[in-house]
VEXZAMI-137410 format. One line per field, with one value per residue (C-alpha): residue number from 1; residue in three letters; chain; x, y, z. Coordinates in Angstrom, 2 decimals, padded with zeros to 5 digits. Layout:
N
nr = c(NUM,...) .
rest = c(Ala,...) .
kette = c(A,...) .
east = c(X,...) .
north = c(Y,...) .
up = c(Z,...) .
This chain:
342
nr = c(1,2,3,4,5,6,7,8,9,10,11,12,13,14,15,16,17,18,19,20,21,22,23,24,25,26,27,28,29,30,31,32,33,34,35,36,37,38,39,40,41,42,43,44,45,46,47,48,49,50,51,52,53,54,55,56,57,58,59,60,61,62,63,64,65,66,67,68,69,70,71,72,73,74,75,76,77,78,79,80,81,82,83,84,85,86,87,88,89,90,91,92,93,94,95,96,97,98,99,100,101,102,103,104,105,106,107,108,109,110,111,112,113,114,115,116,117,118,119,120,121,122,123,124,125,126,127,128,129,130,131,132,133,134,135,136,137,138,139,140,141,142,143,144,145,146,147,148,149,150,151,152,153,154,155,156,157,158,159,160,161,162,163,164,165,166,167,168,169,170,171,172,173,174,175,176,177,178,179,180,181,182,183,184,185,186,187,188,189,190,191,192,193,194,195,196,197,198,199,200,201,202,203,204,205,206,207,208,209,210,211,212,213,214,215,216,217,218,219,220,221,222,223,224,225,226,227,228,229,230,231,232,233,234,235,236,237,238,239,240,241,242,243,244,245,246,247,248,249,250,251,252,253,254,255,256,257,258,259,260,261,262,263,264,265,266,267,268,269,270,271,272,273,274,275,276,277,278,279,280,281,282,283,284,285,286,287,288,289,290,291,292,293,294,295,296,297,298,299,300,301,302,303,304,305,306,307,308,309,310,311,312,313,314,315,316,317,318,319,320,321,322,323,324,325,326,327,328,329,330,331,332,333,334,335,336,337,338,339,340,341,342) .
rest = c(Unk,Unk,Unk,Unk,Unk,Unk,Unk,Unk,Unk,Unk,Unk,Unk,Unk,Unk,Unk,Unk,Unk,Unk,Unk,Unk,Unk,Unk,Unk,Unk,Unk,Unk,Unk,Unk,Unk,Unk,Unk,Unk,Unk,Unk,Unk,Unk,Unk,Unk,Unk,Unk,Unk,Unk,Unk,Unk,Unk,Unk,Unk,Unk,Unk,Unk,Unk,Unk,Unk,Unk,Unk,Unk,Unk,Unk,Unk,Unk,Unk,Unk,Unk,Unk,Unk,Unk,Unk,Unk,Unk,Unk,Unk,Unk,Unk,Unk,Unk,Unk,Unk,Unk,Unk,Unk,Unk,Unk,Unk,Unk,Unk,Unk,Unk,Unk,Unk,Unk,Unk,Unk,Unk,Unk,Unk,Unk,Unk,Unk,Unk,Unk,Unk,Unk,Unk,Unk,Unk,Unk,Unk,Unk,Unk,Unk,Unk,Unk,Unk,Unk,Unk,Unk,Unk,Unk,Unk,Unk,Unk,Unk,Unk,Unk,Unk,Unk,Unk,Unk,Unk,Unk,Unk,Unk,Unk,Unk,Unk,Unk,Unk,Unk,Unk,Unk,Unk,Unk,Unk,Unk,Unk,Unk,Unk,Unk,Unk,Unk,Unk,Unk,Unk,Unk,Unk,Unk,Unk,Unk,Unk,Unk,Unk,Unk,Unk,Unk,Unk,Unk,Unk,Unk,Unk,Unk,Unk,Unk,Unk,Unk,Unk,Unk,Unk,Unk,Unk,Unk,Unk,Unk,Unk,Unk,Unk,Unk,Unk,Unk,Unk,Unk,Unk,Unk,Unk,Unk,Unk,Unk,Unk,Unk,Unk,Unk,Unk,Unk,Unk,Unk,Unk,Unk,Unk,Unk,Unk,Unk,Unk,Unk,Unk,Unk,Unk,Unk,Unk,Unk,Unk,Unk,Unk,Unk,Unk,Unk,Unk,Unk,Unk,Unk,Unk,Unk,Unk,Unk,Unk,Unk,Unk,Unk,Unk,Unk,Unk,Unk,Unk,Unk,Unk,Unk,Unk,Unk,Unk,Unk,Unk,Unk,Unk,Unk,Unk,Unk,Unk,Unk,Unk,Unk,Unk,Unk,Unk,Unk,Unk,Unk,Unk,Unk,Unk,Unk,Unk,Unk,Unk,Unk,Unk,Unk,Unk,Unk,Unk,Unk,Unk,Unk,Unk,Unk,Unk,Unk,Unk,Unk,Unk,Unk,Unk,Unk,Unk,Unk,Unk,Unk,Unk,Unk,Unk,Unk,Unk,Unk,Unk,Unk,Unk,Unk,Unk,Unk,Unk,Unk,Unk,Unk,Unk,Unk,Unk,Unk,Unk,Unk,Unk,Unk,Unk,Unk,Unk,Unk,Unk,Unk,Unk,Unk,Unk,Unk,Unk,Unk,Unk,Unk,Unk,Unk,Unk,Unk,Unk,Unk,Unk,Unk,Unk,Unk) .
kette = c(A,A,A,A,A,A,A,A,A,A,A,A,A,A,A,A,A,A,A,A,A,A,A,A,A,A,A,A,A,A,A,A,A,A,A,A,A,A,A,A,A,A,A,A,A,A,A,A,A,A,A,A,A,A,A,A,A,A,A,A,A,A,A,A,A,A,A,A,A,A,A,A,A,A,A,A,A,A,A,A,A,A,A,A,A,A,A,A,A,A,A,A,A,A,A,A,A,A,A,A,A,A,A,A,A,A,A,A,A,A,A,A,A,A,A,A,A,A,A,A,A,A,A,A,A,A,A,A,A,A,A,A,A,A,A,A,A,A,A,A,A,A,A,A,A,A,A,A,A,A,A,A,A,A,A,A,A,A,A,A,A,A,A,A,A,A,A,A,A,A,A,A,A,A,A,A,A,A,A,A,A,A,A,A,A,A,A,A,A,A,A,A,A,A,A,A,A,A,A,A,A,A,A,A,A,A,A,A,A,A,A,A,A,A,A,A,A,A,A,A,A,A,A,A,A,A,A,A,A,A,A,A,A,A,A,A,A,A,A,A,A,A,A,A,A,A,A,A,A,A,A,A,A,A,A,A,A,A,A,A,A,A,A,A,A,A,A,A,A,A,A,A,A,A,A,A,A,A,A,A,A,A,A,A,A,A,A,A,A,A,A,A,A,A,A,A,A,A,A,A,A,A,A,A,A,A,A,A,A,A,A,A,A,A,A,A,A,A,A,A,A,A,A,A,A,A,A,A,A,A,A,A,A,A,A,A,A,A,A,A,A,A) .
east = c(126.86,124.79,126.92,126.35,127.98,131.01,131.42,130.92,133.90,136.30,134.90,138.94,140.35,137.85,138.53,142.33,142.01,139.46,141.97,145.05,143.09,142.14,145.80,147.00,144.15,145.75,149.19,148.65,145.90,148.86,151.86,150.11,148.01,150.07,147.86,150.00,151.49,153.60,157.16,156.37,158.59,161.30,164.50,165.96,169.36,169.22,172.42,172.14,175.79,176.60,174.77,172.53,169.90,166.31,164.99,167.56,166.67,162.92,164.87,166.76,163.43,161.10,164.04,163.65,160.07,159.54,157.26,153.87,153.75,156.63,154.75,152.80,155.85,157.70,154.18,154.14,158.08,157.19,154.08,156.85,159.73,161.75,164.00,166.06,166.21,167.08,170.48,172.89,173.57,172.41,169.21,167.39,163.49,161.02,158.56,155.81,156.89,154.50,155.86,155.17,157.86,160.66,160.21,160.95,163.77,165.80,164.93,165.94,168.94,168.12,171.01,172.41,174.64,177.38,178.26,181.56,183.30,186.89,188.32,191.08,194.62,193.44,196.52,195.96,195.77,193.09,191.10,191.15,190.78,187.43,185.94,187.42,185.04,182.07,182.77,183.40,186.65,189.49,192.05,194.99,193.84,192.68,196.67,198.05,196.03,196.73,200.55,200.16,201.61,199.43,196.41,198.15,198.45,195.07,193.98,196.72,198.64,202.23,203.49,204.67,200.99,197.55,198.45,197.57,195.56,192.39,189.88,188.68,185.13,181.69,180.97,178.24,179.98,178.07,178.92,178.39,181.22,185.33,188.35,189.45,186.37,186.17,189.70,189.02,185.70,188.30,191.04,188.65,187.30,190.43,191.28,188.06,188.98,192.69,191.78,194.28,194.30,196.02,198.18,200.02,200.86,202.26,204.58,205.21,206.48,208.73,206.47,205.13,202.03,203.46,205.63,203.03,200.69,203.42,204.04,200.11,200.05,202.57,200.97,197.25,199.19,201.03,197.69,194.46,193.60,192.39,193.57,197.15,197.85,199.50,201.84,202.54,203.20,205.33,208.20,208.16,208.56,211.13,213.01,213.23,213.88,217.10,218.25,216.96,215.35,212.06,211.70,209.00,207.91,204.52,207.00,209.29,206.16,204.97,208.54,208.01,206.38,204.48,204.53,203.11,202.20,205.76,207.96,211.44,214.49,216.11,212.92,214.26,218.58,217.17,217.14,214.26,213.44,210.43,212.80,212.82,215.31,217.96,216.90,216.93,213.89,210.71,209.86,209.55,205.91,202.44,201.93,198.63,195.65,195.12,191.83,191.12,192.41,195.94,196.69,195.48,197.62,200.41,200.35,199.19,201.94,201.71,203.81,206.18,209.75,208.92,211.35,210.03,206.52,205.89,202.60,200.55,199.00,195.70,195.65,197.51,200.77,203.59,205.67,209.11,211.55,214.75,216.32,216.34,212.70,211.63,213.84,212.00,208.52,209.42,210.98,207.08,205.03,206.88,209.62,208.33,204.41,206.42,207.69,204.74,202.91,205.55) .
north = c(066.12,063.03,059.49,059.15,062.28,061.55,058.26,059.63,062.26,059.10,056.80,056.87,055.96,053.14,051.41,051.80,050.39,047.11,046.93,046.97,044.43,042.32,041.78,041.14,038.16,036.72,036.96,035.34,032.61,032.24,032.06,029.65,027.65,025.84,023.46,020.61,019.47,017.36,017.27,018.86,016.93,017.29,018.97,022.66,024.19,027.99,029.71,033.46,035.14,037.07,041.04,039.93,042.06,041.35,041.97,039.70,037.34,037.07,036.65,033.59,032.34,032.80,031.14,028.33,027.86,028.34,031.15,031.60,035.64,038.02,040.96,038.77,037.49,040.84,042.15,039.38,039.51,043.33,042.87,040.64,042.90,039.98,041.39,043.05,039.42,037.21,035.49,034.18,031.24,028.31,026.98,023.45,023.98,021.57,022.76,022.29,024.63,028.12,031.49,031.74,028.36,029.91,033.31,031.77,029.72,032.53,034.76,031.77,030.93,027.29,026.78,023.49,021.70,019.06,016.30,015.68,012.57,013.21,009.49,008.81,009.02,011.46,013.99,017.64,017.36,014.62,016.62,019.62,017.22,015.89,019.63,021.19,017.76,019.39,022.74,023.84,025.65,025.76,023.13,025.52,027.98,025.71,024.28,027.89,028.62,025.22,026.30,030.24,031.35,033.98,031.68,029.13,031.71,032.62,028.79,028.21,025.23,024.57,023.49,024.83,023.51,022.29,018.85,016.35,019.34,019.01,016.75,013.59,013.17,014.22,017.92,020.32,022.89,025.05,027.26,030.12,029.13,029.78,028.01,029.67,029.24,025.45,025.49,026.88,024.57,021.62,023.03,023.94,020.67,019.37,021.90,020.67,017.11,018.30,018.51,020.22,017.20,015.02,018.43,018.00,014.02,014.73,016.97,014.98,012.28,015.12,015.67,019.04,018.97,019.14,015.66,014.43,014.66,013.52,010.37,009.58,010.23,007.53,005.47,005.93,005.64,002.27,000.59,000.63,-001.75,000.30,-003.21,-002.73,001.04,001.08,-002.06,-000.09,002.93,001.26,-000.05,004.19,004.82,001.97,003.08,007.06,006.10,004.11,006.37,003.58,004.77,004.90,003.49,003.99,003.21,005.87,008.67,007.94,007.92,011.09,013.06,011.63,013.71,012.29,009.10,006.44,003.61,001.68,002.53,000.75,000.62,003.63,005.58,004.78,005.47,008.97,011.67,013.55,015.34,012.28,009.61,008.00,005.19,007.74,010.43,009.29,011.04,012.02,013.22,017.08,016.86,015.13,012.76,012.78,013.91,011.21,009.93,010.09,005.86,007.25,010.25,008.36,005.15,007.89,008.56,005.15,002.77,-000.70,-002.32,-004.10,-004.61,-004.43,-003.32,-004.84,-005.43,-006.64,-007.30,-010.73,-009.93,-010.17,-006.45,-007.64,-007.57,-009.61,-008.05,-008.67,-007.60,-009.48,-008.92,-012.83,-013.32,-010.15,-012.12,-015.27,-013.18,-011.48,-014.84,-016.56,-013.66,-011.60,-013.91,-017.38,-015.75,-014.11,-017.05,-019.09,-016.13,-017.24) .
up = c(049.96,049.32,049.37,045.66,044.56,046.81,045.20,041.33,042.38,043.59,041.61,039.58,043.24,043.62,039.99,041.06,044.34,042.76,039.94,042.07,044.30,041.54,040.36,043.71,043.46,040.41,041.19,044.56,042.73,039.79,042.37,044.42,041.87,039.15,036.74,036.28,032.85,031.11,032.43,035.24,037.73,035.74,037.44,036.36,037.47,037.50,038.41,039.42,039.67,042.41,042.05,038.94,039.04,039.66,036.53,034.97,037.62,036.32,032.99,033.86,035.29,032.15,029.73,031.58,031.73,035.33,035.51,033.38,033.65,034.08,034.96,037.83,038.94,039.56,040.83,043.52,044.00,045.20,047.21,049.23,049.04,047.85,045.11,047.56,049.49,046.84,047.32,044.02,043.95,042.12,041.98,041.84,040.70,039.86,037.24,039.47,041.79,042.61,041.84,045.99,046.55,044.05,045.33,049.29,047.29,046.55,049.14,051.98,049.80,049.74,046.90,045.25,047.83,046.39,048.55,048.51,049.66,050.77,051.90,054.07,052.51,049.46,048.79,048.25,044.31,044.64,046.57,044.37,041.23,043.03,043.58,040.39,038.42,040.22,038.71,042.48,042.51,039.86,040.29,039.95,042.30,045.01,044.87,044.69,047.95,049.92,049.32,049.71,053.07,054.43,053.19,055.59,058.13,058.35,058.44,061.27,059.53,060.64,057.38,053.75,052.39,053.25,052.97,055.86,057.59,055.29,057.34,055.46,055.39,053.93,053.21,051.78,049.63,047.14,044.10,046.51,047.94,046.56,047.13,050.09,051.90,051.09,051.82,055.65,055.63,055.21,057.89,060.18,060.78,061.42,064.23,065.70,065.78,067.24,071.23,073.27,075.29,071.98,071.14,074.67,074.02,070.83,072.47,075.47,072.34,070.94,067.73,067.22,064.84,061.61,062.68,064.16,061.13,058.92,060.60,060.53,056.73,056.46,058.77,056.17,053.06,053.85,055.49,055.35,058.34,061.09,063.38,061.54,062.24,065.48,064.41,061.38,064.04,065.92,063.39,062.01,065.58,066.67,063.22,064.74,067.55,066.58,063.86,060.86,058.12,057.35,053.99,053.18,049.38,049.34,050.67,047.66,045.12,046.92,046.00,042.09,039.58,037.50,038.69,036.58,038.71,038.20,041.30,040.23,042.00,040.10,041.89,045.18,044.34,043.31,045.65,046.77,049.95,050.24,049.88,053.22,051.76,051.04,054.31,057.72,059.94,058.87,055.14,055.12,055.64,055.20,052.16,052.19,054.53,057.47,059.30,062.56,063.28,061.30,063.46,066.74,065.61,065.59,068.53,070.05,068.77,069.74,072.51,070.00,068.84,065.51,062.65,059.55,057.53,054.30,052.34,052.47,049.13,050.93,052.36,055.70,056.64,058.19,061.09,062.06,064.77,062.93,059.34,059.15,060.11,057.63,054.61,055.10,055.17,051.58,050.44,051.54,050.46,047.65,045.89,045.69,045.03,042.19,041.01,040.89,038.79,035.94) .
C-alpha cells in the first residue's frame, strides 16, 4: 500500500493526536505564561474543606479569579495526575501565580500557617482565646479537651487539666489542624524540654511533676525578672518547708471567677482550693503555663533565708527574712507611696 493511502485511512488518528497535542501546548503555554494585570499582586485566601472534590476545587478557583480557563485547568490538572494529590486546606495565592505554581500548591500542601505567640505565664483560657481569634480551634472545645481525661492520658499530663504543661513559645499551626492536635503540638514540646536528667532532681526535692510545675507557675505569675526567680523560689520553698503559707495573691485571683481586676481583702477571707492565704502547701495545680527560667528557678532556689517580698513599684522586688524588716519594706514601698498618691 503506498504511504499516502495509509495516511488518508488514519488521517482521524492523526487530527486527534495534533489536536490533543495542540491543547497540551496551550494548557502548558496558559499554566505557565500569565500576562500580568492590574491587581495582580494582590493576596487571595482559598479554603478547600477536607474531601471537596476536584471539580469543586476548580470551582473555588475560578470564583476567585485565579484561573483564566476551567477546561485548561482540569486538562493540565490531569496530564499531572494532580486531582488525586491535592491536599485541603487553606490556601494563600497571588494573582500572578501560573495554573503550573497553584497546581504544585495544592498538590505539596503548602497551606496558610498562623504564627502564634504563646508568652510566658499565659493560662489555659488565654491560650485558647488567642487561637479561637485566629479562627483556629473553638474556644469551648479546646477547654473541654485540655480538661478531658483520656485526652490527658494520651498527652501524658499528671494533672486534672492542660494547664502549666502547654509549652510557651512560637508555633506554626494551620486550619488543617484541630484542637487536639494543637493541643498535643503544645504538650509535646514541653515533654521535650522535660530531660530525664531535671525529672530525677525534682524528685530527689520531693516534688513529683505536677508540684513541681505548680510551684514554677507561681514562681512566672508573681515575677517576671528572670534575675528575681530563684529569690522568689526560695521564700515558696523556705515557706513549705516550714509549714507557712504561701500566700500568694495570683493563686487567689486564679481560684476567682470572673475576676475583674480588683482583688480586695474579702477575695482573700474566701475560700477556694487556690487560696494559698487560707491553704497551707501548694495550690491544687498549675496557675498558669511556666517558661523555661520559671520551672528551672523551681528547682534552683537561691541560697537565702528569705520569707518575705513585696513590690518596689518599679517591677523589682524587696526581700526579707524578718516580719519586722518585711513591715518596714511595705510601710517604704506600699503605704507611704500610697499616701503620697493622695
Amino acid at each position: 500500500m503506498k504511504p499516502f493511502a495509509v495516511l488518508q485511512r488514519h488521517r482521524l488518528a492523526v487530527f486527534v493526536i495534533f489536536a490533543a497535542a495542540g491543547v497540551l501546548a496551550a494548557v502548558l503555554f496558559l499554566g505557565i505564561l500569565r500576562e500580568p494585570g492590574a491587581g495582580e499582586d494582590e493576596i487571595v485566601l482559598v479554603n478547600i474543606p477536607r474531601g471537596t472534590p476536584f471539580a469543586q476545587v476548580v470551582n473555588l478557583l475560578d470564583e476567585k479569579g485565579l484561573i483564566r480557563s476551567r477546561l485548561l485547568f482540569r486538562v493540565m490538572a490531569y496530564v499531572y495526575s494532580a486531582p488525586q494529590q491535592i491536599k485541603a486546606g487553606e490556601y494563600e495565592f497571588s494573582r500572578d501565580l501560573s495554573a503550573g505554581d497553584i497546581l504544585q500548591k495544592l498538590v505539596r500542601g503548602e497551606v496558610k500557617a498562623y504564627s502564634i505567640v504563646v508568652p510566658e505565664g499565659f493560662t489555659m483560657r488565654q491560650i485558647a482565646a488567642r487561637l479561637a481569634a485566629n479562627v483556629l480551634v473553638d474556644e469551648k472545645e479546646f477547654l473541654r479537651l485540655a480538661r478531658d481525661r483520656d485526652t490527658l492520658a494520651a498527652l501524658k499530663i499528671p494533672a486534672a487539666s492542660a494547664e502549666g504543661f502547654l509549652f510557651p513559645d512560637t508555633y506554626k499551626f494551620d486550619r488543617t489542624m484541630d484542637a487536639r492536635t494543637i493541643l498535643k503540638t503544645m504538650a509535646d514540646r514541653f515533654l521535650a524540654k522535660v530531660t530525664g536528667g531535671v525529672l530525677e532532681k525534682a524528685r530527689a526535692q520531693g516534688l513529683g511533676v505536677k508540684e513541681w510545675v505548680t510551684l514554677a507557675s507561681i514562681i512566672e505569675k508573681e515575677t517576671g525578672r528572670k534575675d528575681e526567680m530563684p529569690l522568689v523560689s526560695a521564700v515558696f520553698r523556705n515557706r513549705l518547708r516550714i509549714g507557712m503559707p504561701l500566700q500568694s495573691d495570683p493563686t487567689v485571683i486564679y481560684g476567682i471567677e470572673n475576676f475583674d481586676g480588683n482583688l480586695t481583702r474579702k477575695h482573700l477571707e474566701r475560700q477556694n482550693p487556690y487560696n494559698t492565704y487560707l491553704n497551707r502547701g501548694l495550690p491544687p495545680g498549675p496557675i498558669c503555663n511556666p517558661g523555661t527560667d520559671a520551672l528551672t528557678a523551681a528547682l534552683n532556689p537561691a541560697p537565702v533565708d528569705y520569707l518575705y517580698f513585696v513590690s518596689r513599684n518599679d517591677g523589682s522586688h524587696q526581700f526579707s527574712a524578718t516580719f519586722a524588716d518585711h513591715s518596714r519594706a511595705v510601710r517604704k514601698f506600699q503605704i507611704n507611696r500610697k499616701s503620697s498618691d493622695h
